[in-house]
ChimeraX commands (.cxc) that place a marker at each C-alpha (Angstrom):
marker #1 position 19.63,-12.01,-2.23 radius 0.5
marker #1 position 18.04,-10.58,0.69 radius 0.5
marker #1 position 16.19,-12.38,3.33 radius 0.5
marker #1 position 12.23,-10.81,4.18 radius 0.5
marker #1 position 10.30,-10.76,7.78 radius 0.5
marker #1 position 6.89,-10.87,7.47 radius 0.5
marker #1 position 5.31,-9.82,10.66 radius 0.5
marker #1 position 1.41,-10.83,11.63 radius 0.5
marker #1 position -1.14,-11.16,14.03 radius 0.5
marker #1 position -4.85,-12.28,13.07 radius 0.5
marker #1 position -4.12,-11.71,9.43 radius 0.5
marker #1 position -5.88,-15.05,8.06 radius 0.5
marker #1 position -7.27,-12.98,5.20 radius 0.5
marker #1 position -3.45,-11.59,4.11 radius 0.5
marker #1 position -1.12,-13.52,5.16 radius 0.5
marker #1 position -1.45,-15.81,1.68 radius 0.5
marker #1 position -1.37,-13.01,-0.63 radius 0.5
marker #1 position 1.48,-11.56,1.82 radius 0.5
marker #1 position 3.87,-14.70,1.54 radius 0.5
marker #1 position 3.20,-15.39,-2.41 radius 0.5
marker #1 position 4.41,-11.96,-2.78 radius 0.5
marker #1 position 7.28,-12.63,-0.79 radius 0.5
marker #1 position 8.13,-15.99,-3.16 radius 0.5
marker #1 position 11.03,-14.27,-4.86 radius 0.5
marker #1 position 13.15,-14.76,-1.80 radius 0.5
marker #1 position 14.82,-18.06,-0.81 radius 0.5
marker #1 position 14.38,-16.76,2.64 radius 0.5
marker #1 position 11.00,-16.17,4.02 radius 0.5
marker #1 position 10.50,-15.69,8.27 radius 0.5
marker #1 position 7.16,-14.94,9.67 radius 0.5
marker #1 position 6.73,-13.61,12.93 radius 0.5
marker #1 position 3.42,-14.26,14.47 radius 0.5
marker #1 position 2.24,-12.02,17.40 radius 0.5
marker #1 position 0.13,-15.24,18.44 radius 0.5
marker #1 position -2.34,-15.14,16.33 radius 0.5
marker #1 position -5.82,-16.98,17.31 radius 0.5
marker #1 position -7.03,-17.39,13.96 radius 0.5
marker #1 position -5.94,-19.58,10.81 radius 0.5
marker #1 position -2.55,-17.21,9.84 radius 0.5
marker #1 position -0.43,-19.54,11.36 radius 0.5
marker #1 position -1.66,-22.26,9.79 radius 0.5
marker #1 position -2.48,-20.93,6.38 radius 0.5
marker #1 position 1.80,-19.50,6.58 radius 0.5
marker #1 position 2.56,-23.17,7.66 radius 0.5
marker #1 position 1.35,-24.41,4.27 radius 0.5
marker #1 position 4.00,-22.46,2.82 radius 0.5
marker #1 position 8.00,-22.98,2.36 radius 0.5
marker #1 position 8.46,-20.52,4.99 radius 0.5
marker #1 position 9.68,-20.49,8.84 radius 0.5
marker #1 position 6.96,-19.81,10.97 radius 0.5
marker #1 position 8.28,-18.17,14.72 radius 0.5
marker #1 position 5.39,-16.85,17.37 radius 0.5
marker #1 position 6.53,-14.46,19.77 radius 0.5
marker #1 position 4.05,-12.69,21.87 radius 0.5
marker #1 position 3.94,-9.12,21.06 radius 0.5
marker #1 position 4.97,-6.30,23.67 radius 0.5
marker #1 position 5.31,-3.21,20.98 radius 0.5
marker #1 position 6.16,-2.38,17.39 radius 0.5
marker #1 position 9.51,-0.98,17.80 radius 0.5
marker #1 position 10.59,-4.19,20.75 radius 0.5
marker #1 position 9.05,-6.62,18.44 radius 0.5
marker #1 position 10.84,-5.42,15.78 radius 0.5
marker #1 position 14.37,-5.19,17.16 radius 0.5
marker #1 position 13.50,-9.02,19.10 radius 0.5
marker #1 position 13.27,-10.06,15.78 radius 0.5
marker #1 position 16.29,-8.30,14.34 radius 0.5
marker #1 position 18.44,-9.57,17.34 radius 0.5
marker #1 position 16.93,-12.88,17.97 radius 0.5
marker #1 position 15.43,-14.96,14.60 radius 0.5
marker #1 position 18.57,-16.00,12.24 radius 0.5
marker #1 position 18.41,-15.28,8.62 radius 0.5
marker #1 position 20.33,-16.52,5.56 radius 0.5
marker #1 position 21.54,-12.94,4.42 radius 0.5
marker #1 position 22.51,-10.30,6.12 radius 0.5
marker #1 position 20.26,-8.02,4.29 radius 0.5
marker #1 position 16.59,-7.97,5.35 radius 0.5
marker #1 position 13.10,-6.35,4.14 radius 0.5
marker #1 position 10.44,-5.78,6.63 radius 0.5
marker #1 position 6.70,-7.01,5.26 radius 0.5
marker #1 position 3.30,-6.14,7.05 radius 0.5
marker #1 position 1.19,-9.00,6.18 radius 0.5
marker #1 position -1.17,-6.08,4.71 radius 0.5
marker #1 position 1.51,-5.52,2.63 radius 0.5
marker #1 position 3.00,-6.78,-0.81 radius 0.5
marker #1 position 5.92,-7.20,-2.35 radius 0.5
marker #1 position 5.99,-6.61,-6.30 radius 0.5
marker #1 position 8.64,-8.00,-9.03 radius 0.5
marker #1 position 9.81,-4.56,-9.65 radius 0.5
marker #1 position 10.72,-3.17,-6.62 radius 0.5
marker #1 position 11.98,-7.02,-5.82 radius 0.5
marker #1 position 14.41,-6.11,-8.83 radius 0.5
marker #1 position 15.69,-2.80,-7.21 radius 0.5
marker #1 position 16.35,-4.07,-3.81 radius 0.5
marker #1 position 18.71,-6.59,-5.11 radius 0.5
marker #1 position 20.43,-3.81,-7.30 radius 0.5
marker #1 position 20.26,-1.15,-4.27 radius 0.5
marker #1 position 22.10,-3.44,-1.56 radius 0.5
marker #1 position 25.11,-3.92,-3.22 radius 0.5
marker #1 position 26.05,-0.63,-2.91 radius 0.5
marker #1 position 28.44,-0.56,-0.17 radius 0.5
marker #1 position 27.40,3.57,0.92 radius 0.5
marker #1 position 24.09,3.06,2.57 radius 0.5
marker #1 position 22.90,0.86,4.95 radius 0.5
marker #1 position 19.45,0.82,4.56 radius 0.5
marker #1 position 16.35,2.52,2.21 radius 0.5
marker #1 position 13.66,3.86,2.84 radius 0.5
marker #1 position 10.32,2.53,0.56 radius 0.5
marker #1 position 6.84,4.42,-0.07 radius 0.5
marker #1 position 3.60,3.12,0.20 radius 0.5
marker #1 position 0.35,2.86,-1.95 radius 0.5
marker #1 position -2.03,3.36,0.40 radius 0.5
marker #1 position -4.88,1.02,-1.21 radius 0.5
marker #1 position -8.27,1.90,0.44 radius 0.5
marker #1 position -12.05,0.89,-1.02 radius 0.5
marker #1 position -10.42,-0.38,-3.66 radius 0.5
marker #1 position -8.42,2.98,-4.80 radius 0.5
marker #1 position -4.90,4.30,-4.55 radius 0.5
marker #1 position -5.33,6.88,-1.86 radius 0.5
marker #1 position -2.43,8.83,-3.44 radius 0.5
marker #1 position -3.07,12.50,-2.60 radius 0.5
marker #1 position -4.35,12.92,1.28 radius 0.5
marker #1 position -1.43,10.03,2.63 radius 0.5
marker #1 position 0.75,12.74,1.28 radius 0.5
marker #1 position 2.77,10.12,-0.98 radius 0.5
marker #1 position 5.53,9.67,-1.18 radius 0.5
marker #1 position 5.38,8.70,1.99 radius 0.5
marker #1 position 8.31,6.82,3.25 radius 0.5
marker #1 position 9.37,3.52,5.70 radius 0.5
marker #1 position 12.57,2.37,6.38 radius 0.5
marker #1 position 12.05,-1.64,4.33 radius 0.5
marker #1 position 15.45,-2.84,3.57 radius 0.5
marker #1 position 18.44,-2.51,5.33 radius 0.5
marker #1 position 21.23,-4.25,6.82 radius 0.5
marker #1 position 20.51,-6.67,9.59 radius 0.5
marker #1 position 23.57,-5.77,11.76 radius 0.5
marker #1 position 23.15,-2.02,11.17 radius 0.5
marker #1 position 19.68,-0.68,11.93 radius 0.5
marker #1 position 16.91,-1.21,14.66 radius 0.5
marker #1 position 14.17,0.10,16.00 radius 0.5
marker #1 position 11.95,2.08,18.98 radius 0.5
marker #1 position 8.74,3.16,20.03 radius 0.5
marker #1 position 7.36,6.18,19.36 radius 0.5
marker #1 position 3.36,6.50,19.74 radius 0.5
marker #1 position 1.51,3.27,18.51 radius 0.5
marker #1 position 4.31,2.45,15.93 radius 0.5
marker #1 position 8.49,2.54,15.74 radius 0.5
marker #1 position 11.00,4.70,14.64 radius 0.5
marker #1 position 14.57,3.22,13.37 radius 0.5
marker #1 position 17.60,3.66,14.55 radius 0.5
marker #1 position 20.64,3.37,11.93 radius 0.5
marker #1 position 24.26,2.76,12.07 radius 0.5
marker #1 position 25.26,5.05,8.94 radius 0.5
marker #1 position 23.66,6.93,5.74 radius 0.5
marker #1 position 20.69,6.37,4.05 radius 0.5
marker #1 position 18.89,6.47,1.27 radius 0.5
marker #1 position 15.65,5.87,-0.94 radius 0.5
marker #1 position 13.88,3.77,-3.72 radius 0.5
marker #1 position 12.31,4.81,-6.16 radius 0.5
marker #1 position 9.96,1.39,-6.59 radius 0.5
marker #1 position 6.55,1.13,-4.14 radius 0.5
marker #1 position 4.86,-1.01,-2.58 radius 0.5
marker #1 position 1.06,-1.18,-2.10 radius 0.5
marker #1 position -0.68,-1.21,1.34 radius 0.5
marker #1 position -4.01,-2.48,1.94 radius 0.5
marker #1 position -5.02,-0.50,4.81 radius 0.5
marker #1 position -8.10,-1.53,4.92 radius 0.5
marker #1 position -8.27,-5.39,3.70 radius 0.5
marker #1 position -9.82,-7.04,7.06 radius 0.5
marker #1 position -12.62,-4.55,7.10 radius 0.5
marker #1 position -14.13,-1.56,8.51 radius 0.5
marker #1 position -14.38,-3.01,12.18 radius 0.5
marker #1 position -11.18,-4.06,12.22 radius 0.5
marker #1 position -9.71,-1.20,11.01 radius 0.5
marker #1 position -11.96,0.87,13.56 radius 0.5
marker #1 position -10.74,-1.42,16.72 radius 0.5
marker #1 position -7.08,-1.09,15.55 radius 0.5
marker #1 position -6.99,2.52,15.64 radius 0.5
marker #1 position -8.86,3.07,18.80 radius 0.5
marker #1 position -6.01,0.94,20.30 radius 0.5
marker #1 position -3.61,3.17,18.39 radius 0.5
marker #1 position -4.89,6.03,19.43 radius 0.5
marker #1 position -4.21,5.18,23.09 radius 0.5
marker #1 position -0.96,4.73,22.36 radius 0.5
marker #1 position -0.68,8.29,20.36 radius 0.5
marker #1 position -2.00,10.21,23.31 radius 0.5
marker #1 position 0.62,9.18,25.55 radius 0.5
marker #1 position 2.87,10.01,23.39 radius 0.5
marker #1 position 1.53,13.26,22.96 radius 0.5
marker #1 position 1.74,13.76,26.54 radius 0.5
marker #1 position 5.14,13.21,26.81 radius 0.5
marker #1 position 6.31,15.33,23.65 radius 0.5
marker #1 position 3.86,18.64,25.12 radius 0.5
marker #1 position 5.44,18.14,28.46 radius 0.5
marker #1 position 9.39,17.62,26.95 radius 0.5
marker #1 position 9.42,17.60,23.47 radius 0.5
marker #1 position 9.90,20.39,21.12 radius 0.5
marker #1 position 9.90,21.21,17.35 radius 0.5
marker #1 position 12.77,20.67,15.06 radius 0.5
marker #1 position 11.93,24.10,12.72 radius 0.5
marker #1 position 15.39,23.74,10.52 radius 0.5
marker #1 position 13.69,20.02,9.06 radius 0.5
marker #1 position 10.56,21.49,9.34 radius 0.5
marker #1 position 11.31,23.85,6.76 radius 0.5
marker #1 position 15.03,22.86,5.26 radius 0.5
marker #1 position 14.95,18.65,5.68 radius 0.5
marker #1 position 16.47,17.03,3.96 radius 0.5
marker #1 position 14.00,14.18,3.58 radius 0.5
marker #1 position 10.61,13.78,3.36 radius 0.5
marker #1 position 10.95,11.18,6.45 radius 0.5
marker #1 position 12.66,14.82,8.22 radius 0.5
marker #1 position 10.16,16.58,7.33 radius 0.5
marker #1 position 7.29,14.77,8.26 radius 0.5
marker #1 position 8.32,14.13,11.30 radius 0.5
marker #1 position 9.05,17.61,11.95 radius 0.5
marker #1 position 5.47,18.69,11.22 radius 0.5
marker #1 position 3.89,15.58,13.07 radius 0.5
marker #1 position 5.74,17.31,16.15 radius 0.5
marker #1 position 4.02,20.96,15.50 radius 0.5
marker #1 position 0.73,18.98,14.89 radius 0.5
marker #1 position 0.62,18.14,18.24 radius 0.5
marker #1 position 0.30,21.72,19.44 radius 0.5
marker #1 position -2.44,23.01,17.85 radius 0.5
marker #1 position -5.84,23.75,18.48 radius 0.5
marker #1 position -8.54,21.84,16.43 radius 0.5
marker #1 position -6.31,19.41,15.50 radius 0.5
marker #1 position -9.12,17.24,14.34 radius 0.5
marker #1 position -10.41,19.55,11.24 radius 0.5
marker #1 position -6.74,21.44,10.57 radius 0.5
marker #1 position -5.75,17.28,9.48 radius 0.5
marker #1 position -9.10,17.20,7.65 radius 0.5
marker #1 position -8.59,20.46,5.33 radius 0.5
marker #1 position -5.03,19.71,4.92 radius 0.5
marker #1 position -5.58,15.91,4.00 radius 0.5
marker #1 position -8.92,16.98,1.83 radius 0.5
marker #1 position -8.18,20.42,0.22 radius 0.5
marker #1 position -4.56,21.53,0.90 radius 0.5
marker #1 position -3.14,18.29,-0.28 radius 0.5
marker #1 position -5.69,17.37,-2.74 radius 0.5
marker #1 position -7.65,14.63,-1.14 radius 0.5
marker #1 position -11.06,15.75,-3.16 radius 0.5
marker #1 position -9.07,14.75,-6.16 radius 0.5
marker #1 position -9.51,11.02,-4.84 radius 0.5
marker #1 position -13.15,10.96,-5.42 radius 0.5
marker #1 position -15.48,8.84,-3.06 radius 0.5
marker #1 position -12.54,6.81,-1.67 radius 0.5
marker #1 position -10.51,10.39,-0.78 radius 0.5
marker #1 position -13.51,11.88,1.25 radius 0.5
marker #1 position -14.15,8.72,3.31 radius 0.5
marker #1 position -10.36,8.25,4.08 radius 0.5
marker #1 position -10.18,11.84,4.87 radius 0.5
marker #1 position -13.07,11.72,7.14 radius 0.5
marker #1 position -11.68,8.55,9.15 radius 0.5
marker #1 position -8.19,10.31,9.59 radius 0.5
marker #1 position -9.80,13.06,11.15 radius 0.5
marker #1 position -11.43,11.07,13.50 radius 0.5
marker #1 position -8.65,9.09,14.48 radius 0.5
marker #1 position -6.95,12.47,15.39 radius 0.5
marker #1 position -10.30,13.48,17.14 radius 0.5
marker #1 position -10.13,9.82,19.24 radius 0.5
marker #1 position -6.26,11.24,20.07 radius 0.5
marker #1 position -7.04,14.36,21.28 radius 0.5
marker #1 position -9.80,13.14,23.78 radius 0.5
marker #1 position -7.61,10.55,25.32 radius 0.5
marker #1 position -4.83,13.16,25.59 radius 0.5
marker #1 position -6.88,15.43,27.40 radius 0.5
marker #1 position -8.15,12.08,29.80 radius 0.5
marker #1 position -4.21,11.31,30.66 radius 0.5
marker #1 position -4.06,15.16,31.68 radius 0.5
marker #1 position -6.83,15.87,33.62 radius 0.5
marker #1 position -8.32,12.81,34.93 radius 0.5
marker #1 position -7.78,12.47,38.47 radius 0.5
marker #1 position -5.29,8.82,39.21 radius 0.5
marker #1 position -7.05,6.51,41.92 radius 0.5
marker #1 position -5.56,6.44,45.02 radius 0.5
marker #1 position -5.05,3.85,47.77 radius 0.5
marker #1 position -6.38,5.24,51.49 radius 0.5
marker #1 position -7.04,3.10,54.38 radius 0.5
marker #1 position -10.73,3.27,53.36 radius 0.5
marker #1 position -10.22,0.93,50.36 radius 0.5
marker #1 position -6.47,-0.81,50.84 radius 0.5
marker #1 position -8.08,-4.42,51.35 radius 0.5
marker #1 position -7.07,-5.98,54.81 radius 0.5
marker #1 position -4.23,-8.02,54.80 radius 0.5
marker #1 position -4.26,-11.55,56.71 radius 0.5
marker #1 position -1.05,-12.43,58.60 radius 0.5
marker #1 position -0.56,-15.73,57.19 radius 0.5
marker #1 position -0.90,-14.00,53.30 radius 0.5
marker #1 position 1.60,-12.46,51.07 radius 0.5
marker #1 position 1.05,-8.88,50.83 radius 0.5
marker #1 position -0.44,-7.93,47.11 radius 0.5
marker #1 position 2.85,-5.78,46.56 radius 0.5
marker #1 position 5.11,-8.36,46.77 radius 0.5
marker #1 position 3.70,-10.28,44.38 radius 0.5
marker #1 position 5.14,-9.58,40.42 radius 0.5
marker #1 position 1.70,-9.61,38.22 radius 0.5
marker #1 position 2.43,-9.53,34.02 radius 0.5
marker #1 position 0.57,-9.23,31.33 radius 0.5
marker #1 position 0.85,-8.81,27.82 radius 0.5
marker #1 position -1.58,-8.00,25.11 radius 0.5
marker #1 position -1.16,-7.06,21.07 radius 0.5
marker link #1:1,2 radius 0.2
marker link #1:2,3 radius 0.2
marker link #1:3,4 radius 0.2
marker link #1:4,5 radius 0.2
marker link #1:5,6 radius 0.2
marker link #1:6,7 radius 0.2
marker link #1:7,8 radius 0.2
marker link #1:8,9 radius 0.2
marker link #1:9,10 radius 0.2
marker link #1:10,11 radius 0.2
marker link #1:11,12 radius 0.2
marker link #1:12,13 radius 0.2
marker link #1:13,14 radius 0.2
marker link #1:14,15 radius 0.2
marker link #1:15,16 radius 0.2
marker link #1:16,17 radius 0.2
marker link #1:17,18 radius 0.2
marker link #1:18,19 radius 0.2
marker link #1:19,20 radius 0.2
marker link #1:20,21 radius 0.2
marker link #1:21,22 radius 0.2
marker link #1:22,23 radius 0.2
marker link #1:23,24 radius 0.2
marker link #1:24,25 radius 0.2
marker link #1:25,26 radius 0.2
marker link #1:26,27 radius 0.2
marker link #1:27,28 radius 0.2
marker link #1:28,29 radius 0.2
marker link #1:29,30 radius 0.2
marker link #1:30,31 radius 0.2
marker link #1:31,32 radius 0.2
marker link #1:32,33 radius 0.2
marker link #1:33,34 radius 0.2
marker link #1:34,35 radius 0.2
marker link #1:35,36 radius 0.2
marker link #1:36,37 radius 0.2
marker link #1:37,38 radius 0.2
marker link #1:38,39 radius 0.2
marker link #1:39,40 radius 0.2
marker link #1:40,41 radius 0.2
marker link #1:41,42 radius 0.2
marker link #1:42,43 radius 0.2
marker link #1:43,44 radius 0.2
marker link #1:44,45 radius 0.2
marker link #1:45,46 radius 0.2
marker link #1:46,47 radius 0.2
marker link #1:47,48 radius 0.2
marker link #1:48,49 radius 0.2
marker link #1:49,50 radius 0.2
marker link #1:50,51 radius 0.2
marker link #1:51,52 radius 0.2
marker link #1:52,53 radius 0.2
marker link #1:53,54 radius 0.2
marker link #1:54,55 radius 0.2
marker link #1:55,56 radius 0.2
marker link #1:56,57 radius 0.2
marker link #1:57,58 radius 0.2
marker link #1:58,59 radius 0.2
marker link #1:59,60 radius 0.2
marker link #1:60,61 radius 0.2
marker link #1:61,62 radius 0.2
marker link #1:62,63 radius 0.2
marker link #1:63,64 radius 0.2
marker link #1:64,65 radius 0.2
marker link #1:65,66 radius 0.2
marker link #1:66,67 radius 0.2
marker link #1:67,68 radius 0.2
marker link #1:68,69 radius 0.2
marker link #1:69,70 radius 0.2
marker link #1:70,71 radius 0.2
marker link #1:71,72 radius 0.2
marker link #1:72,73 radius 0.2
marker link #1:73,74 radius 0.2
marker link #1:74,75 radius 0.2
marker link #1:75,76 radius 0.2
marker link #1:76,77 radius 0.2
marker link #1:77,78 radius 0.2
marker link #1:78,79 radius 0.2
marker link #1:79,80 radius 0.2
marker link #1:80,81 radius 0.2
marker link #1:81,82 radius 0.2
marker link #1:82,83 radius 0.2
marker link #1:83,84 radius 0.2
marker link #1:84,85 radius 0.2
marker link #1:85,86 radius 0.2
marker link #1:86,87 radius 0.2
marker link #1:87,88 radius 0.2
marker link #1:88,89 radius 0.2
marker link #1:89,90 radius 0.2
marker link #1:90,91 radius 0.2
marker link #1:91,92 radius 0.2
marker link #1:92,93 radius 0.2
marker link #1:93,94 radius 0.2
marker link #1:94,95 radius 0.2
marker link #1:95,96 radius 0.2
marker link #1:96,97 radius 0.2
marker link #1:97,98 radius 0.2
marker link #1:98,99 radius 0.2
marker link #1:99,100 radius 0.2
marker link #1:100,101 radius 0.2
marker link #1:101,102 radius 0.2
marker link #1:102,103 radius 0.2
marker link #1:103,104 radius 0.2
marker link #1:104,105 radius 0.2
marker link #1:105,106 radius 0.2
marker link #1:106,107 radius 0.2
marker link #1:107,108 radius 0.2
marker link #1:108,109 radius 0.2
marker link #1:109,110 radius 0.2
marker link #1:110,111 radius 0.2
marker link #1:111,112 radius 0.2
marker link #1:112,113 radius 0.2
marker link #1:113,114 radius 0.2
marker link #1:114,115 radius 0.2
marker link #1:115,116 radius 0.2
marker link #1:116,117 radius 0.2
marker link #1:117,118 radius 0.2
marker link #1:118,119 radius 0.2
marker link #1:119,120 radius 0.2
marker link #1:120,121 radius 0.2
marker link #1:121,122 radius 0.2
marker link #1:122,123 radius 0.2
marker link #1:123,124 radius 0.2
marker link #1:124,125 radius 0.2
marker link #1:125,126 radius 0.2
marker link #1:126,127 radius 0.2
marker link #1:127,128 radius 0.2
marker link #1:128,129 radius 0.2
marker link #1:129,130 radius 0.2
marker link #1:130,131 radius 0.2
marker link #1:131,132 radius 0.2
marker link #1:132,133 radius 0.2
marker link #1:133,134 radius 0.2
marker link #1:134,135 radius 0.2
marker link #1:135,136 radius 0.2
marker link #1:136,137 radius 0.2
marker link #1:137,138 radius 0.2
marker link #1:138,139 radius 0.2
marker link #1:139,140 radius 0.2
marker link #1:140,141 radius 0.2
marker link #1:141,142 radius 0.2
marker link #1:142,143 radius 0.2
marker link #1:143,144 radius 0.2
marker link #1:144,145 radius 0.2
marker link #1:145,146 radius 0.2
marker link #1:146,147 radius 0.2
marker link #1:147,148 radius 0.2
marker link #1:148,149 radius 0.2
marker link #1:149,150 radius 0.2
marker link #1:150,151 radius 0.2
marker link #1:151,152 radius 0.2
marker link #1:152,153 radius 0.2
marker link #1:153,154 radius 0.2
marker link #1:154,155 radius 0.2
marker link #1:155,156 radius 0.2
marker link #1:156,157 radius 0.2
marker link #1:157,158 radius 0.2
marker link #1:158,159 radius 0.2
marker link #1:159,160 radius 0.2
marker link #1:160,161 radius 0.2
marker link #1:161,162 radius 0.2
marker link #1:162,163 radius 0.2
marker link #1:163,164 radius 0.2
marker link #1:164,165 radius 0.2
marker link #1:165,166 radius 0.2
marker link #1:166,167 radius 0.2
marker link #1:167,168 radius 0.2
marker link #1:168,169 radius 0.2
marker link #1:169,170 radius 0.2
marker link #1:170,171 radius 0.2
marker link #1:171,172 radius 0.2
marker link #1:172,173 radius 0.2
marker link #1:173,174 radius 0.2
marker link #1:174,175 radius 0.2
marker link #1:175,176 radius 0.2
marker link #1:176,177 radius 0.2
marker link #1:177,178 radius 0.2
marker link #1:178,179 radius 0.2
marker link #1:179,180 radius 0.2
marker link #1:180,181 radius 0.2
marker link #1:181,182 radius 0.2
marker link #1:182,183 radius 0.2
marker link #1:183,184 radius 0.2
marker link #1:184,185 radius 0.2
marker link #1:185,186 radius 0.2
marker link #1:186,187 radius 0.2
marker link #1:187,188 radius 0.2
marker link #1:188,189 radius 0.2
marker link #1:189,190 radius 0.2
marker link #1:190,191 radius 0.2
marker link #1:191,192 radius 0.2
marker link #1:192,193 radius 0.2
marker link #1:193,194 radius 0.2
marker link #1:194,195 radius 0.2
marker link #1:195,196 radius 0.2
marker link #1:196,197 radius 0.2
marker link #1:197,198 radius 0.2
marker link #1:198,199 radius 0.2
marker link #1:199,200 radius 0.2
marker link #1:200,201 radius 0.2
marker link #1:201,202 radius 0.2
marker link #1:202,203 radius 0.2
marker link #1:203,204 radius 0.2
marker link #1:204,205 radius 0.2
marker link #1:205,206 radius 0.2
marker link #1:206,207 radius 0.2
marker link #1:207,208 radius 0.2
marker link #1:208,209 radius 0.2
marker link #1:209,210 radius 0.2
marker link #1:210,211 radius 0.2
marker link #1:211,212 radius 0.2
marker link #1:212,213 radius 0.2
marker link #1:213,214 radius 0.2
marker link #1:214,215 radius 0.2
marker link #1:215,216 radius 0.2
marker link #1:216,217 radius 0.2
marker link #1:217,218 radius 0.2
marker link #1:218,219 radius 0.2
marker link #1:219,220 radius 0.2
marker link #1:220,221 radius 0.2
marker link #1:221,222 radius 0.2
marker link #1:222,223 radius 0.2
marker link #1:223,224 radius 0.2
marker link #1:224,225 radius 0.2
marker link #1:225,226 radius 0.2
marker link #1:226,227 radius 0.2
marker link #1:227,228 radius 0.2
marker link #1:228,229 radius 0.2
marker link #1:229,230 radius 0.2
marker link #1:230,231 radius 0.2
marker link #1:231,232 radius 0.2
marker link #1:232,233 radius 0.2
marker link #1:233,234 radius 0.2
marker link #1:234,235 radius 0.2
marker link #1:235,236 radius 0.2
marker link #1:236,237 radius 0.2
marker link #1:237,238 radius 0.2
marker link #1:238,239 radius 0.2
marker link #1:239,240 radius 0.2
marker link #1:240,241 radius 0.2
marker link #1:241,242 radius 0.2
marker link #1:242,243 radius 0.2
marker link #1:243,244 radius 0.2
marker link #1:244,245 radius 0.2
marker link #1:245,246 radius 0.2
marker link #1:246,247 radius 0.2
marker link #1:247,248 radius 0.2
marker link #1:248,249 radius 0.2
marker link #1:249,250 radius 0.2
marker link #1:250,251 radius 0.2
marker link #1:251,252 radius 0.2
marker link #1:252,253 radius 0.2
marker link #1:253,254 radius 0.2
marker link #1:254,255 radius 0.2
marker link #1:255,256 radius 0.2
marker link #1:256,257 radius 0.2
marker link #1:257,258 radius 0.2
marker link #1:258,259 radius 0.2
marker link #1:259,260 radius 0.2
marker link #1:260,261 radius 0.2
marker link #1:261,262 radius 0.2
marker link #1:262,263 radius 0.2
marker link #1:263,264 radius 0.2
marker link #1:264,265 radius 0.2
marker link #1:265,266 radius 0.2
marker link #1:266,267 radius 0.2
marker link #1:267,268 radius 0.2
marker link #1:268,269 radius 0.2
marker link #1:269,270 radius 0.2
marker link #1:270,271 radius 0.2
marker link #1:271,272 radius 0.2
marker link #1:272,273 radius 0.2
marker link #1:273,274 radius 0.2
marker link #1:274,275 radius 0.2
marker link #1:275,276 radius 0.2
marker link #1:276,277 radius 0.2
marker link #1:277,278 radius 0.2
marker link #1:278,279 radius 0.2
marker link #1:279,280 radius 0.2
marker link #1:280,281 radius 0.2
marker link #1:281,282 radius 0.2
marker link #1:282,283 radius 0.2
marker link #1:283,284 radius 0.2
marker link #1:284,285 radius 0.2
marker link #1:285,286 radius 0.2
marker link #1:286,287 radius 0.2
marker link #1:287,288 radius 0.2
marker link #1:288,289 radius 0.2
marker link #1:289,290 radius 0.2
marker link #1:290,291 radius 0.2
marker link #1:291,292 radius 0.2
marker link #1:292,293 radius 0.2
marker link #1:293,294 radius 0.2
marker link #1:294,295 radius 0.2
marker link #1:295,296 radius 0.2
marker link #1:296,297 radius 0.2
marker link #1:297,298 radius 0.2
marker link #1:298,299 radius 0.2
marker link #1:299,300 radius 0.2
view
């Protein structure tokens, strides 16, 4: 048996469908980002542990949980709460993980989107790592999401999962990815300024996660980024073939990239405010100077 995170924040309309999924293991943590809506509540009615921790990033919130909530087994399988799990691939995680060569798997995703498996323009298979050993992988940032770090080989399952990208609505969906896309464009930044492009998994990986990876990297260099990802999603990779669905997943892709691009170019070129004497407020002797003060913040 292996022991499944589910991880939320404002999901009142998954999280029920999420954790019934989930039912087939005796061993059920979710991992609220503080939610302000009903998902804690609605995951409360359920024979599940319920732990909030106030989100700082994918990849730290990830390895927080890895590090600091207990579980019964030692392997684990990471749930959005957008996500489900299905009887079958249930079945082939408890057959993969007693294999003693690999310490985790990667899973694909159905993207599920107005109601239809988007299954040419996400360019499935495409692949997550999902279940691996607790002690033996982890994860950091990269752009708006994570990237895993593993302690030995891996491998993949054949069994999906679906992904309803889109279940909380338009708006939502919208206001996600404009936060996302803040997130990508510093990233960008810092892969133009010091990154470069692995060509040998570009063209010879050995795995689609390689691979992808590899071109996400070259992405990032070219001009009209915005309509290359459009007629690659829509033509090159067959998104026409996904009818009314296809076009309108196509056409919010390319905009996200669009939304990207802008903010990239803001982080470059904008000038960065400066203190001068003109507008340093004064500072009373009997105050503590604003500097010395430590000021947080945190926000999902």
């Amino acid at each position: 048996m292996f022991s499944i995170y589910i991880l939320t924040y404002n999901d009142e309309i998954d999280i029920a469908a999420c954790i019934e999924s989930a039912m087939l293991s005796d061993d059920i943590i979710v991992v609220d980002s503080l939610s302000s809506d009903r998902t804690v509540e609605i995951a409360k009615s359920y024979p599940v542990r319920v732990i909030p921790h106030a989100f700082e990033s994918h990849g730290r919130q990830r390895t927080w949980m890895l590090q600091e909530v207990p579980t019964k087994h030692e392997w684990v399988y990471i749930l959005e709460s957008d996500e489900r799990m299905t009887p079958e691939l249930f079945t082939e995680c408890l057959s993969a993980m007693k294999s003693s060569e690999y310490v985790g798997y990667y899973v694909a995703e159905r993207v599920i989107f107005l109601g239809s498996w988007i299954r040419r323009s996400t360019q499935y298979p495409r692949y997550q790592m999902r279940l691996f050993h607790k002690e033996k992988v982890w994860f950091s940032d990269y752009g708006h999401t994570e990237r895993e770090e593993c302690l030995g080989p891996t491998s993949f399952l054949k069994e999906t999962y679906p992904h309803y990208t889109c279940s909380k609505g338009l708006s939502r969906w919208l206001e996600k990815h404009n936060r996302y896309s803040t997130d990508e464009a510093n990233e960008t930044v810092k892969q133009l300024e010091s990154g470069t492009i692995n060509w040998r998994n570009l063209f010879l990986g050995k795995s689609e996660v390689e691979r992808r990876r590899a071109l996400k990297d070259l992405s990032l260099r070219l001009p009209f980024r915005p309509l290359i990802r459009f007629i690659y999603m829509y033509i090159i990779l067959g998104g026409w073939m996904d009818g009314r669905s296809g076009i309108a997943w196509c056409t919010l892709q390319a905009f996200y990239e669009y939304l990207i691009v802008l903010k990239t170019w803001e982080i470059r070129n904008l000038p960065v405010p400066q203190l001068t004497p003109s507008n340093v407020p004064p500072v009373e002797m009997n105050e503590t100077p604003v500097s010395s003060q430590v000021v947080t913040s945190e926000e999902q």
